[in-house]
N, C-alpha and C positions, 0 to 999 in steps of 0.2 A: 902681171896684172891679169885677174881671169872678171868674169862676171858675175854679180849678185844675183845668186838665187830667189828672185822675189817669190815664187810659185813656194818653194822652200819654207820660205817665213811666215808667208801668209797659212800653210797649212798648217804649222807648230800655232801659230794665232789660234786659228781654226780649234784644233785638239786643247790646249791648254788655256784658253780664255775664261772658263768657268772651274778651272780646278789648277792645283797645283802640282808641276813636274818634282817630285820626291827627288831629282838631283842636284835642286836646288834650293837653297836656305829661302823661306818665305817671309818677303820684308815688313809684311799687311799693319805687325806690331809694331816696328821702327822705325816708322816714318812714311811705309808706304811701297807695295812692292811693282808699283807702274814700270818703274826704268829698270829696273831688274828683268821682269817680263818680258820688255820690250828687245832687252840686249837678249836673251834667250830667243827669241825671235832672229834677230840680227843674225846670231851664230847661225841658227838652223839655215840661214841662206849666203853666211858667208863660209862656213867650217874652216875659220883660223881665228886663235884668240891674240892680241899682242900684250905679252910677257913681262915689257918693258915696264921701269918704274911708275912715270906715267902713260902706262899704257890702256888694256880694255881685255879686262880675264877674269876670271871666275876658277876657284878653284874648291872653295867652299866657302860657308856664311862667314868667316872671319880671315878668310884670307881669296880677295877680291880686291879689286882696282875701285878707285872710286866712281871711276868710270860706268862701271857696271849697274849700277844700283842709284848714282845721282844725277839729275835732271842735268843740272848745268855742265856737270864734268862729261855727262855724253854728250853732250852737244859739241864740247870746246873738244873733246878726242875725236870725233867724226870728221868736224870741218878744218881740224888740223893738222888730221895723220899722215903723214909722209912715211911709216915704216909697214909692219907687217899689219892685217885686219884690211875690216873693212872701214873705207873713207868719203866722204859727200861733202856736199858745202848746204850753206843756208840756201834757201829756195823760198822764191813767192809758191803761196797753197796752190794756183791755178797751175802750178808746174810738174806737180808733185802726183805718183803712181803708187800703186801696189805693192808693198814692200816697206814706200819712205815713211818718214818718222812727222810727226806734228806733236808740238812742246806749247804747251800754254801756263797764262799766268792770267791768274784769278783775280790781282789787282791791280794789275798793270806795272808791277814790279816784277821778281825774281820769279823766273819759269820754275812751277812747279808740279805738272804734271805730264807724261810720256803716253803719248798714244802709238800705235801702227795701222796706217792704211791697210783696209783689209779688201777694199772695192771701191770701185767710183762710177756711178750712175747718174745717166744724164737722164731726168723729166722732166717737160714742160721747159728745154733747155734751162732747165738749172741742173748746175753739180751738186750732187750729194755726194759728200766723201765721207764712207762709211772705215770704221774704227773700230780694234781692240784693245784691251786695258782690261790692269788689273788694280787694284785697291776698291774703285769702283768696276767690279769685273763685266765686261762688255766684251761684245759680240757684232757686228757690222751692225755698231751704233751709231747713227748722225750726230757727225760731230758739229753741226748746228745747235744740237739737244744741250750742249754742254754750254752755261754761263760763263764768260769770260771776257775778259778786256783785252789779253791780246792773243796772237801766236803764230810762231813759225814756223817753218817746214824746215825739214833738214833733206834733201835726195842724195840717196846714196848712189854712188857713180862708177863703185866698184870694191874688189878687194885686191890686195896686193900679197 
């Protein structure tokens, strides 16, 4: 078990938040390329992909884990992995740092959108936890700013 790179991910955030890394298929047309982004991220701070059937890889736009690219199947590979990658559990937002992951849903059903912590700032003691994403492409955006009924944290806690 070594450590996640969060400084890692957040800086792939940082570079790739307004444009797209050409080694990776861009999901914007099919449905949305937020969880795509965000696993591209993930990598940059964990550098290992797991290969497994359901596992969490990337090897091109048609040959990827579901994992990589959909909201719910990151979620359910993160806080489930026991083999190679990186692995977290669900987290309250107040737990959550630089690096983790925040999944929302718009109607209070099926999470449909992946963000990445990109910084967390205390004013006036309130937390802002600012945010990257792409489909709506952002930038250490408050994720206050975004409309939504629910969402959770995922903290990643290492990679193996």
């Amino acid at each position: 078990m070594r450590k996640y790179n969060r400084e890692q991910a957040v800086a792939y955030a940082r570079e790739w938040a307004f444009k797209r890394n050409p080694k990776y298929y861009n999901f914007d047309t099919v449905g949305g390329d937020c969880t795509s982004f965000v696993s591209q991220c993930i990598y940059a701070g964990a550098n290992v992909m797991n290969y497994n059937k359901y596992g969490w890889y990337y090897k091109n736009g048609n040959d990827k884990s579901a994992s990589w690219s959909g909201v719910e199947y990151l979620h359910k590979f993160l806080v489930n992995n026991k083999g190679v990658g990186p692995y977290g559990r669900e987290a309250k937002i107040e737990e959550l740092e630089k690096g983790d992951i925040i999944q929302l849903s718009f109607n209070g059903g099926i999470f449909g959108h992946t963000l990445i912590i990109t910084e967390i700032n205390i004013t006036n003691n309130k937390k802002h936890i600012l945010i990257a994403s792409h489909t709506q492409d952002s930038y250490n955006r408050d994720v206050s700013t975004y409309m939504y009924e629910k969402a959770r944290g995922i903290k990643i806690e290492g990679v193996r």
